[in-house]
ZADO-1210 file (C-alpha; in nm, 4 decimals, padded with zeros to 6 digits):
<atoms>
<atom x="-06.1956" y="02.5722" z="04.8439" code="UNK" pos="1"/>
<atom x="-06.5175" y="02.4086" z="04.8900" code="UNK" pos="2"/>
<atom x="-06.7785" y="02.4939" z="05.1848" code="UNK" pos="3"/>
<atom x="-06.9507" y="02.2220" z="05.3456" code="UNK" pos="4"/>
<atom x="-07.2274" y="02.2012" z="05.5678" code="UNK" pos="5"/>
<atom x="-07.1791" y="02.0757" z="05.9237" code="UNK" pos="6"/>
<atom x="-07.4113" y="02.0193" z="06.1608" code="UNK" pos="7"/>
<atom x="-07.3702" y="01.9477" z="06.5555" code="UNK" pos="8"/>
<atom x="-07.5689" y="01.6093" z="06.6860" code="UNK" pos="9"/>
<atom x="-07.5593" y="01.7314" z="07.0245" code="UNK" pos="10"/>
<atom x="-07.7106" y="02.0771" z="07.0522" code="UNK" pos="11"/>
<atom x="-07.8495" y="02.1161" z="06.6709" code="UNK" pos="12"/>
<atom x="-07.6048" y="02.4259" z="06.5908" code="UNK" pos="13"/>
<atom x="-07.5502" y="02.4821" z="06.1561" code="UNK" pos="14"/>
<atom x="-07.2295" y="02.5899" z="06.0611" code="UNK" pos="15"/>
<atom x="-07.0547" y="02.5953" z="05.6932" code="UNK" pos="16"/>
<atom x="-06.6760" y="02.5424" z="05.6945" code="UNK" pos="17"/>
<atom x="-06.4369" y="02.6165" z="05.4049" code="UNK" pos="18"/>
<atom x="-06.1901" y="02.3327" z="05.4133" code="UNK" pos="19"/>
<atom x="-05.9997" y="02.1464" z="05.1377" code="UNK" pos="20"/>
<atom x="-06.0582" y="01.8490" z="04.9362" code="UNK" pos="21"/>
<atom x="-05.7614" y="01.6983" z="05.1359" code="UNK" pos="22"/>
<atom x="-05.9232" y="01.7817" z="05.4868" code="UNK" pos="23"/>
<atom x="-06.2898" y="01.6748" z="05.3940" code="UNK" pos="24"/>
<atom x="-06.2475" y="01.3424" z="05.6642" code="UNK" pos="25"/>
<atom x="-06.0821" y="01.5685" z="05.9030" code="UNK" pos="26"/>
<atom x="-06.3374" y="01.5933" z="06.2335" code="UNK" pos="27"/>
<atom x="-06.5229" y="01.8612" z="06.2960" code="UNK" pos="28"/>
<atom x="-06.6367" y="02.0109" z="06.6507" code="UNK" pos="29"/>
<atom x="-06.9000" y="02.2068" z="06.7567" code="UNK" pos="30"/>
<atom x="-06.7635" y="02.5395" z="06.8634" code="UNK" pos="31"/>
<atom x="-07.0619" y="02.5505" z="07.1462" code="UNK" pos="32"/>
<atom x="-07.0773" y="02.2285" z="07.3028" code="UNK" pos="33"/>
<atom x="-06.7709" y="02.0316" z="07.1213" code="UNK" pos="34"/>
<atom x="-06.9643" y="01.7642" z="07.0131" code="UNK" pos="35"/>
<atom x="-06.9038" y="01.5743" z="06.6990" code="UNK" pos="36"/>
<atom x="-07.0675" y="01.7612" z="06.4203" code="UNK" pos="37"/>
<atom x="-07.1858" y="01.5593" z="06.0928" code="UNK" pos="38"/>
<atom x="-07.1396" y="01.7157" z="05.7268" code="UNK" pos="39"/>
<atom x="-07.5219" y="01.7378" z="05.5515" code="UNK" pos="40"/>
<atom x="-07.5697" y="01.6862" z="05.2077" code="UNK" pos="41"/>
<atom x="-07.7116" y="02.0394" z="05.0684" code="UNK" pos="42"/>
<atom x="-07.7747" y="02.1366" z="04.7335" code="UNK" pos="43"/>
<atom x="-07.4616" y="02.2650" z="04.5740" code="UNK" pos="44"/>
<atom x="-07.6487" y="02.6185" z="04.4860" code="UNK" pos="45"/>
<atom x="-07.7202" y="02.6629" z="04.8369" code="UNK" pos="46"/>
<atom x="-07.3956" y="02.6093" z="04.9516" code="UNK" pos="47"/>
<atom x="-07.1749" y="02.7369" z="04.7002" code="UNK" pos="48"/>
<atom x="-07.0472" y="03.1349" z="04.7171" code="UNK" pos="49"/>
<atom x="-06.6857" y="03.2419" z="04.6239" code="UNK" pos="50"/>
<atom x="-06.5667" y="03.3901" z="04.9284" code="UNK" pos="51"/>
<atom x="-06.5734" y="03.7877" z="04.9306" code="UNK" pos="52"/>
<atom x="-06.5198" y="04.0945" z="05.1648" code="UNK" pos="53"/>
<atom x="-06.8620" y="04.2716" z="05.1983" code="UNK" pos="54"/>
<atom x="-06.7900" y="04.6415" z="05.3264" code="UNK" pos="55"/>
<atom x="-07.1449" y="04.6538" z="05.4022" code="UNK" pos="56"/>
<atom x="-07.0548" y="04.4499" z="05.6836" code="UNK" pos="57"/>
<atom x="-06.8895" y="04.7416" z="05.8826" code="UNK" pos="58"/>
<atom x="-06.8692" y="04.7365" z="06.2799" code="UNK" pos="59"/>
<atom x="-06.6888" y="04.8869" z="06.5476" code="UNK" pos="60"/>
<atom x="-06.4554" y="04.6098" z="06.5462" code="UNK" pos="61"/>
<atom x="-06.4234" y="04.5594" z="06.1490" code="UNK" pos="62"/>
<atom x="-06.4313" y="04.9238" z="06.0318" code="UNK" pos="63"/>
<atom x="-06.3372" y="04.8173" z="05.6425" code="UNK" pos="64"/>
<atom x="-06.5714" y="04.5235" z="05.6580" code="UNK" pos="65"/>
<atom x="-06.5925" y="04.1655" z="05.6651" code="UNK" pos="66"/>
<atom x="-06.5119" y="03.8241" z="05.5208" code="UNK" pos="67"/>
<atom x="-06.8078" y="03.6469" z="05.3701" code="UNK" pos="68"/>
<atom x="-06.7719" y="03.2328" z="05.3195" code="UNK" pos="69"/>
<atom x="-07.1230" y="03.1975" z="05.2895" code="UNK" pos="70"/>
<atom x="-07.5175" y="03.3200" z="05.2121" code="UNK" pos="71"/>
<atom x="-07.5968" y="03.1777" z="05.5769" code="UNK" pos="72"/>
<atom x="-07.3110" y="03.3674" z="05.7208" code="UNK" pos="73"/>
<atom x="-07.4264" y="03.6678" z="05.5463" code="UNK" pos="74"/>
<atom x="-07.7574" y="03.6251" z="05.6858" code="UNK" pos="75"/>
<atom x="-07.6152" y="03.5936" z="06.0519" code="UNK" pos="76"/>
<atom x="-07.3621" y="03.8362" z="05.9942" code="UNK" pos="77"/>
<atom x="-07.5998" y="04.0926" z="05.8690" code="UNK" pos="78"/>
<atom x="-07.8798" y="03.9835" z="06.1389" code="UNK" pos="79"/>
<atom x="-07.5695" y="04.0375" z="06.4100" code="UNK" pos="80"/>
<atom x="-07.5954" y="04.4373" z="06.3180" code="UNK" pos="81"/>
<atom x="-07.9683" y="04.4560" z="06.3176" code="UNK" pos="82"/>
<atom x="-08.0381" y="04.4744" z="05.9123" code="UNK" pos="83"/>
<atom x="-08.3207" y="04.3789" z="05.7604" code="UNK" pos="84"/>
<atom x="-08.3785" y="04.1252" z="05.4970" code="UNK" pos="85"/>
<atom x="-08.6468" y="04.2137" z="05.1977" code="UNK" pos="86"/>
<atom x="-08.7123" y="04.0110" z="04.8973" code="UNK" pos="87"/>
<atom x="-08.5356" y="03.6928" z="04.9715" code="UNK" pos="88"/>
<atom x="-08.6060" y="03.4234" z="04.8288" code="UNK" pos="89"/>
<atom x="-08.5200" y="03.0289" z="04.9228" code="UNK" pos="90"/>
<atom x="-08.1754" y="02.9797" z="04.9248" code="UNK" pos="91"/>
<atom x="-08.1053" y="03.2977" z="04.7167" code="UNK" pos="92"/>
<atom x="-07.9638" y="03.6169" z="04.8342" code="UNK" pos="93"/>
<atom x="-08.1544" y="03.8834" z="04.9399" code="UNK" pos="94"/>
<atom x="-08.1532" y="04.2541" z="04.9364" code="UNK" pos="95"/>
<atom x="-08.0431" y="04.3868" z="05.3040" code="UNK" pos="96"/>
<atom x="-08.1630" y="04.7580" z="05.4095" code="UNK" pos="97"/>
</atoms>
C-alpha cells in the first residue's frame, strides 16, 4: 500500500499514513489536536519504503523489534531510544549507532 504524507493545519504536526488506493479521500485527523490534516505532495523517493520489521528497534515494550512504514518514522523511532544518526544524507537513510 502506498504512504502518503499528511500534515495537520492546526498545530503543524507531519505524519505518513499507509492507506489504500481506495481510502486516499478518506479524512485524516491529527492524532494531537484532531484537526483536519492535509496530504502534501512529496517526492515519491522520499516517501516510498516497503514496510519492514527493524530488530534494531528493540525496547522494553517491543523486545523482537518494530514495524517500520517509513524513513521519517525510522528517524523518530530511532531518535525515541536515544541513537544517533551519522552520514545521512537528504531524504536518504542513514547509518544509526
Amino acid at each position: 500500500m502506498p504512504i502518503y504524507a499528511y500534515k495537520c493545519l492546526d498545530c503543524g504536526k507531519e505524519e505518513d499514513r499507509v492507506k489504500s488506493i481506495s481510502q486516499i479521500d478518506r479524512p485524516e485527523y491529527c492524532p494531537i489536536c484532531c484537526m483536519l490534516m492535509v496530504r502534501q505532495i512529496v517526492p515519491a523517493k522520499f516517501n516510498y519504503l516497503e514496510p519492514y520489521w527493524d530488530e534494531n528497534l528493540a525496547d522494553d515494550d517491543n523486545p523482537h523489534g518494530q514495524m517500520v512504514y517509513s524513513y521519517k518514522d525510522k528517524e523518530e523511532k530511532m531518535k525515541k531510544l536515544g541513537h544517533v544518526e551519522a552520514g545521512r544524507k537528504q531524504g536518504m537513510p542513514g547509518c544509526w549507532v
